[in-house]
BAPA-392575 format. One record per atom (N, C-alpha, C): atom name; x, y, z. Coordinates in pm, whole numbers, always signed. Layout:
BEGIN
  atome       u       v       w
     CA       X       Y       Z
...
This chain:
BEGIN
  atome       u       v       w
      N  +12893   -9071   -1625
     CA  +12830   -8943   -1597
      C  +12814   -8929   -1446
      N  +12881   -8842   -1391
     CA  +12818   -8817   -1275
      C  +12717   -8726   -1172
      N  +12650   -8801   -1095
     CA  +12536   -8700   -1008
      C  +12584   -8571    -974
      N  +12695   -8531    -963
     CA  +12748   -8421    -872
      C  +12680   -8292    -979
      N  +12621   -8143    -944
     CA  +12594   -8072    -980
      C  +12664   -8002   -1077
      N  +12677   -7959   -1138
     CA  +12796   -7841   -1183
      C  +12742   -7749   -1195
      N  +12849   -7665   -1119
     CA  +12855   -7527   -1057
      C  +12935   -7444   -1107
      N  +12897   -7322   -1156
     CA  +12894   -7213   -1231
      C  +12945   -7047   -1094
      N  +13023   -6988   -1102
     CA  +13054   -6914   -1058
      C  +12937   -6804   -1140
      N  +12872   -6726   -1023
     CA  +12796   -6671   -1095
      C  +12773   -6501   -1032
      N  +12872   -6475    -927
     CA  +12915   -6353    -864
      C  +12979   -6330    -705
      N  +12983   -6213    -665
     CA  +13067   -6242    -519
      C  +12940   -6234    -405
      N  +12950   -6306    -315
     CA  +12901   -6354    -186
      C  +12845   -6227    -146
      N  +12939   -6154     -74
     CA  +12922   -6015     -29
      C  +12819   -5916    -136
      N  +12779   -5982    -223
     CA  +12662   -5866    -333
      C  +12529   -5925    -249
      N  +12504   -6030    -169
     CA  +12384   -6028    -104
      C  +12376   -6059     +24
      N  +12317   -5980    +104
     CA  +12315   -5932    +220
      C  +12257   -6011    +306
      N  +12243   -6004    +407
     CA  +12135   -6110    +490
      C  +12035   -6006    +503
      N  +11864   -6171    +455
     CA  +11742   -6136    +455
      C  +11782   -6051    +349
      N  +11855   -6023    +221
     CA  +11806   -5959     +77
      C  +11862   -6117     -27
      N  +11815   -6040    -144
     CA  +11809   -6125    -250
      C  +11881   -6026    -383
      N  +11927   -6114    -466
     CA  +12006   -6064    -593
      C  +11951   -6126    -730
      N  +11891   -6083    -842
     CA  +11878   -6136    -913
      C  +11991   -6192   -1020
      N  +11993   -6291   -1057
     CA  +12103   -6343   -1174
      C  +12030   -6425   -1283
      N  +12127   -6440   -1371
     CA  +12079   -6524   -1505
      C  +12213   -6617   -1497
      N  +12157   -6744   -1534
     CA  +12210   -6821   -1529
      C  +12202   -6981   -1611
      N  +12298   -6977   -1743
     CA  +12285   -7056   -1815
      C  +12111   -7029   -1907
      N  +12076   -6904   -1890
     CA  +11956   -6936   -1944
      C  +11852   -6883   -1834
      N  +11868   -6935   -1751
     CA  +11748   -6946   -1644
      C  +11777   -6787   -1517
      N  +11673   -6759   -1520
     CA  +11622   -6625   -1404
      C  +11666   -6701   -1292
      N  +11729   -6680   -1186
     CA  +11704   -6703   -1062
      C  +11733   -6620    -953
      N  +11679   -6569    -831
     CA  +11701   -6460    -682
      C  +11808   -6580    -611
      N  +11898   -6523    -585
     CA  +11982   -6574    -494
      C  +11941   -6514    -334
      N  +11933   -6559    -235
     CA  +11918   -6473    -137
      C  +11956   -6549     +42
      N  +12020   -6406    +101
     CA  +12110   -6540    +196
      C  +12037   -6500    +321
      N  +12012   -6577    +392
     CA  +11881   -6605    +524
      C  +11948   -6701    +633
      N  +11992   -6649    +757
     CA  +12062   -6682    +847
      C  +12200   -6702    +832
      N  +12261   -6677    +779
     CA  +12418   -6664    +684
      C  +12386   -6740    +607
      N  +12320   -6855    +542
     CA  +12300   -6955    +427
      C  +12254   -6877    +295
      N  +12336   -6908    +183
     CA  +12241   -6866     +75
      C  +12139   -6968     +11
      N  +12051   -6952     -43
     CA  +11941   -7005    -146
      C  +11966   -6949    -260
      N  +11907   -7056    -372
     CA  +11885   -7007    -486
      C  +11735   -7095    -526
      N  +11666   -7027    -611
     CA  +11493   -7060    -653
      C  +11513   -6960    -779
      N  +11404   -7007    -828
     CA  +11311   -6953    -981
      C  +11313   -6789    -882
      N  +11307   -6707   -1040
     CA  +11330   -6557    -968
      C  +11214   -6496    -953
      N  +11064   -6583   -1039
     CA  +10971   -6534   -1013
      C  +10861   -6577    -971
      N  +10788   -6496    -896
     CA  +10667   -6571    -843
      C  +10567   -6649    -921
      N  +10519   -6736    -902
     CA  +10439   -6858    -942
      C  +10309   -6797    -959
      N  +10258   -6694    -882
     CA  +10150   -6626    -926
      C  +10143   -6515   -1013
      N  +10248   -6397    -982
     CA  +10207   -6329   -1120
      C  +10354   -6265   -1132
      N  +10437   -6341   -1115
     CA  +10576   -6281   -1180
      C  +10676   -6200   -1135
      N  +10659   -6194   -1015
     CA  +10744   -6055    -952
      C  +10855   -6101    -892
      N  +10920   -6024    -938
     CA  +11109   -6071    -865
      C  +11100   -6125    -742
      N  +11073   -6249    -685
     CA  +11118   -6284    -523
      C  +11307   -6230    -491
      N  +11338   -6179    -612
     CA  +11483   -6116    -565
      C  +11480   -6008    -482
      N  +11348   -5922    -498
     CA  +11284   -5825    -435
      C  +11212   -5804    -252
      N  +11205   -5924    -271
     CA  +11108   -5958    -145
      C  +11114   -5954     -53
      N  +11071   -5967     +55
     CA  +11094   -5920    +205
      C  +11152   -6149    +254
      N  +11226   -6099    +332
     CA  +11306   -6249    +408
      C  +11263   -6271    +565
      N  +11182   -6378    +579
     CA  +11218   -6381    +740
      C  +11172   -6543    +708
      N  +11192   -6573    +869
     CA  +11122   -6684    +911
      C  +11186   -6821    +817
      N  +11254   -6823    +701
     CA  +11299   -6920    +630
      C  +11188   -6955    +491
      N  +11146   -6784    +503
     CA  +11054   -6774    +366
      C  +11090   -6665    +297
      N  +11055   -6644    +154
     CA  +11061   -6519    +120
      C  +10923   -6524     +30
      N  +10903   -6351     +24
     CA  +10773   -6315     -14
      C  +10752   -6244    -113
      N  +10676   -6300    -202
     CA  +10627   -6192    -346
      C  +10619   -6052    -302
      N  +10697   -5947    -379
     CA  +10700   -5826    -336
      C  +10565   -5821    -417
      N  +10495   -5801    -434
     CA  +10367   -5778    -494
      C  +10212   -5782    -410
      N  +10215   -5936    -394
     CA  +10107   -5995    -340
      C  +10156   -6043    -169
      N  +10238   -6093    -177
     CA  +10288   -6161     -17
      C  +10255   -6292     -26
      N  +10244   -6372    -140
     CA  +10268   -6512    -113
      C  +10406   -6562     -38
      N  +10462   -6623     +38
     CA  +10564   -6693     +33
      C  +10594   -6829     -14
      N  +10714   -6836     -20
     CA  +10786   -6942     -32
      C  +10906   -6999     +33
      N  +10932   -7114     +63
     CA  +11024   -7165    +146
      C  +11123   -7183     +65
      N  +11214   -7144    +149
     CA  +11393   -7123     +75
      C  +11446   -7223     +95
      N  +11411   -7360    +134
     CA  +11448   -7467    +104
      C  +11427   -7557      -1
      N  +11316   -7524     -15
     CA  +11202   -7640     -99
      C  +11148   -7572    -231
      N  +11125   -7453    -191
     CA  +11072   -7406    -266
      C  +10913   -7372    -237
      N  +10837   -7463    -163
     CA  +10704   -7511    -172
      C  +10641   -7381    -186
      N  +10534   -7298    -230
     CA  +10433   -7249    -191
      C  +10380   -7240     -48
      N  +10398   -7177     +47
     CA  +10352   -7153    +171
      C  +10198   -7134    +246
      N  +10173   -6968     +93
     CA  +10040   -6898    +169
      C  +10019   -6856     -11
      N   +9898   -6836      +6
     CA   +9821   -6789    -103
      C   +9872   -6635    -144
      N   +9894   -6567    -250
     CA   +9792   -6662    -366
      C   +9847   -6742    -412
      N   +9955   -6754    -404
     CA  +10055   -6868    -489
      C  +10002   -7009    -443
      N   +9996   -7095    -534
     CA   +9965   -7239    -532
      C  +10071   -7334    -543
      N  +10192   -7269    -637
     CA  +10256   -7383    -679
      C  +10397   -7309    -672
      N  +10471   -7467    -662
     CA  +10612   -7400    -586
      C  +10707   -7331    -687
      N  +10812   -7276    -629
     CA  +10899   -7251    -734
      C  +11033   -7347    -737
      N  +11099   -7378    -827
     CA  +11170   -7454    -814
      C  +11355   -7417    -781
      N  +11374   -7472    -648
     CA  +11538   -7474    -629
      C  +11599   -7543    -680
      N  +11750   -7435    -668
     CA  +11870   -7517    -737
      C  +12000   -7509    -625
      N  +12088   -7593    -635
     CA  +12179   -7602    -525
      C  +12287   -7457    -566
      N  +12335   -7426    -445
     CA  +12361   -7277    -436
      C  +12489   -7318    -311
      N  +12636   -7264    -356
     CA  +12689   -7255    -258
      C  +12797   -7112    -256
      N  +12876   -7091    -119
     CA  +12956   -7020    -126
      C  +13094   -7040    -134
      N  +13198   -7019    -220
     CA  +13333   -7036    -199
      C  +13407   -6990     -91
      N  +13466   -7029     -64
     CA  +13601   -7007     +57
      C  +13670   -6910     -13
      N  +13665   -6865    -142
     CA  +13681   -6692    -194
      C  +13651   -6589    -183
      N  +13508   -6646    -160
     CA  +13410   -6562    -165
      C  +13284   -6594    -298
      N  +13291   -6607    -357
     CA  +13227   -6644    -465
      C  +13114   -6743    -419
      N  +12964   -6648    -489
     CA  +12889   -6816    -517
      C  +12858   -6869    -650
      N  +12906   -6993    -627
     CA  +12841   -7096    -754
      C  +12722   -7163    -740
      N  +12635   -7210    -845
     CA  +12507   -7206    -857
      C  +12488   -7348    -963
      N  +12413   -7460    -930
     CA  +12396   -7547   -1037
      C  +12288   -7537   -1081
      N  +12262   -7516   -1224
     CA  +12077   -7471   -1256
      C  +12065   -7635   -1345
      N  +12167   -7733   -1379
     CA  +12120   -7806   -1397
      C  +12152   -7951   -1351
      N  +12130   -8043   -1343
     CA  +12197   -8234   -1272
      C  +12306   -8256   -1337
């Protein structure tokens, strides 16, 4: 068995913009894709406090923010930043093809 992710083609590159986010489903699972300094991220699609698309959210700084409340979260980690949110959301590895395409691993 190996560690390597598997990755799922899950739409084209160019559908998310810099500093926006895209929502997708994937294998099951909600997740905002969203690309922040040319890099994309992928995380849980909803906020940890009361549910709102972070696909939605405003991008800076290497956070993005509950369109709702304005918690952030770090697009690396995931962590919880600023209140109200407490608890993180969880990332998944996210890349772009040399097609164009990104693939997305939602599971090990």
């Amino acid at each position: 068995m190996s560690d390597e992710p598997e990755y799922q083609v899950i739409g084209d590159a160019a559908e998310v913009a810099e500093n926006r986010g895209k929502a997708y489903q994937v294998g099951g699972v909600q997740i905002a894709v969203i690309r922040h300094g040319g890099k994309l991220f992928a995380l849980d699609e909803f906020c940890t406090h009361a549910d709102a698309s972070l696909a939605f959210g405003p991008v800076k700084d290497g956070c993005v923010a509950c369109p709702w409340h304005y918690a952030e979260f770090d697009l690396e980690t995931g962590e919880a930043k600023s209140l109200p949110a407490v608890e993180a959301v969880k990332t998944y590895p996210v890349r772009e093809t040399a097609d164009g395409k990104i693939e997305v691993a939602v599971k090990a």
